[in-house]
C-alpha positions as CSV (number, residue, x, y, z in Angstrom):
1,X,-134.8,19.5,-137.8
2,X,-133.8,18.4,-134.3
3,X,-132.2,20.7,-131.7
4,X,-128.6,18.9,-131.9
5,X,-128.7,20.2,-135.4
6,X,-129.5,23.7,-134.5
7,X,-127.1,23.9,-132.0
8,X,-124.6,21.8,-133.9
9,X,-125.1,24.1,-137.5
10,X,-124.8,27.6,-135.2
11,X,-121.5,25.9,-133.5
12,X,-120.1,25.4,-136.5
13,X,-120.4,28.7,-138.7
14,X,-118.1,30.7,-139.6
15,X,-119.8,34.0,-139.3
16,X,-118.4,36.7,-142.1
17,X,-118.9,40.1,-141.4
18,X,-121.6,42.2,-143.2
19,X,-123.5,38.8,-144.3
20,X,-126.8,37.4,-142.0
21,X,-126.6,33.7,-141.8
22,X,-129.9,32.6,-141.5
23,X,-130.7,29.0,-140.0
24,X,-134.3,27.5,-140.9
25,X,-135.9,25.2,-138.7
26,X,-138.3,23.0,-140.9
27,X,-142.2,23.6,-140.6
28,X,-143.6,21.3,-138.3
29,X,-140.5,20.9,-135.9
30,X,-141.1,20.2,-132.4
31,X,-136.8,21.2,-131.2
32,X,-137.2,19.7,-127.6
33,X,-133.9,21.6,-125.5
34,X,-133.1,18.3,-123.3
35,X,-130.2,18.1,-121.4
36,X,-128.4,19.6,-124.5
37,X,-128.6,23.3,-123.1
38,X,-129.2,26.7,-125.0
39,X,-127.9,27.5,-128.3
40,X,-125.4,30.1,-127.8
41,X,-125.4,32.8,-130.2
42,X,-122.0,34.8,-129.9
43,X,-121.1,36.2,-133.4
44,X,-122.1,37.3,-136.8
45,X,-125.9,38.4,-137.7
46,X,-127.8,35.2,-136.8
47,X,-131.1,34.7,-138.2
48,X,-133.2,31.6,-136.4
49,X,-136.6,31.6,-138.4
50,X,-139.4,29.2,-139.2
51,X,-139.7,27.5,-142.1
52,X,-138.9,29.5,-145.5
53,X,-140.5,32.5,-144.5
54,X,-140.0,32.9,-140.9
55,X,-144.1,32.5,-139.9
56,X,-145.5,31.6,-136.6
57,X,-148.5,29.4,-138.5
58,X,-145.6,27.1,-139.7
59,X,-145.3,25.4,-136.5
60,X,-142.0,25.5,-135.4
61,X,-141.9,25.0,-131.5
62,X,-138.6,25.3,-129.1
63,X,-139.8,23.1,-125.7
64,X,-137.8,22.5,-122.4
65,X,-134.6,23.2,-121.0
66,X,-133.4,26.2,-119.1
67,X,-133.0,28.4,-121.3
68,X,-133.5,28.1,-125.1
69,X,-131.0,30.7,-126.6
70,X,-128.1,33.0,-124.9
71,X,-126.9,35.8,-126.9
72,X,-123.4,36.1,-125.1
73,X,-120.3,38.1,-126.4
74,X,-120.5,40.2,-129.2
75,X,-123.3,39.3,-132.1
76,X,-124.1,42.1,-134.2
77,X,-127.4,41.0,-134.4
78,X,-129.2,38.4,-133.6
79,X,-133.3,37.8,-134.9
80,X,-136.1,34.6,-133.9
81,X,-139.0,34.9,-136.6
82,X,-142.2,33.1,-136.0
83,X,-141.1,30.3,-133.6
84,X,-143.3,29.0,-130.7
85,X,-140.9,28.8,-127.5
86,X,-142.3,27.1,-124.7
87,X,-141.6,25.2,-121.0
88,X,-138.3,26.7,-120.3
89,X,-137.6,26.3,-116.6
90,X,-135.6,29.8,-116.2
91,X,-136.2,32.0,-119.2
92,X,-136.4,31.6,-123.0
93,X,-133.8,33.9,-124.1
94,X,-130.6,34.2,-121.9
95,X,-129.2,38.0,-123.0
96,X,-125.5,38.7,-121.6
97,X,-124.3,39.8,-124.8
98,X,-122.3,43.2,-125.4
99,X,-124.4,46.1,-124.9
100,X,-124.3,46.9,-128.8
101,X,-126.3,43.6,-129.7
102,X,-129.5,44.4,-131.2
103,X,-132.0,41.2,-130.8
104,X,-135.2,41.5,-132.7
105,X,-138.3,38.6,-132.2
106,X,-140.8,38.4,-135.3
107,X,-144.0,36.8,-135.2
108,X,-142.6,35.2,-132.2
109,X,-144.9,33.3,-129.3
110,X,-144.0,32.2,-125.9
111,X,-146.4,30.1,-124.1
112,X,-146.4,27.9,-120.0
113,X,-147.8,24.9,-120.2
């Protein structure tokens, strides 16, 4: 998994009402933000998880960068299950979604190194 296929995979969904789409970052990832900017979550019922079962001890870490996510529009829902998110310069997760977007973190750990 790299971050230009997060981003890249999210971009590209077609989101269909009533159905999560779940993306899996494989165990072990290091997703390093870059220059590429946040993944912006905007539709649907996103799931971003770690590994098969979405667990922090799978070692899926989100480094650098401004921001790592931004929920913006109107996403049902949007959930992060056991990832490590780390160095962003502003803030991790950029919220100026609609007001009825729920956003739900799992097993989720944000450290400054």
């Amino acid at each position: 998994s790299t971050w230009v296929d997060l981003s890249r995979g999210v971009a590209s969904t077609s989101f269909v009402q009533g159905s999560e789409a779940v993306f899996r970052v494989c165990p072990g990832a290091l997703l390093n933000v870059g220059s590429e900017g946040p993944v912006l979550l905007s539709a649907g019922d996103v799931v971003i998880q770690c590994g098969a079962n979405g667990l922090l001890s799978d070692n899926c870490t989100v480094a650098g960068g401004e921001s790592h996510f931004r929920l913006t529009g109107s996403p049902s829902s949007v959930s992060f299950r056991g990832l490590q998110m780390i160095d962003s310069s502003v803030v991790s997760v950029l919220a100026t979604a609609s007001s009825t977007t729920r956003a739900k973190f799992e097993g989720c750990q944000w450290k400054v190194c």
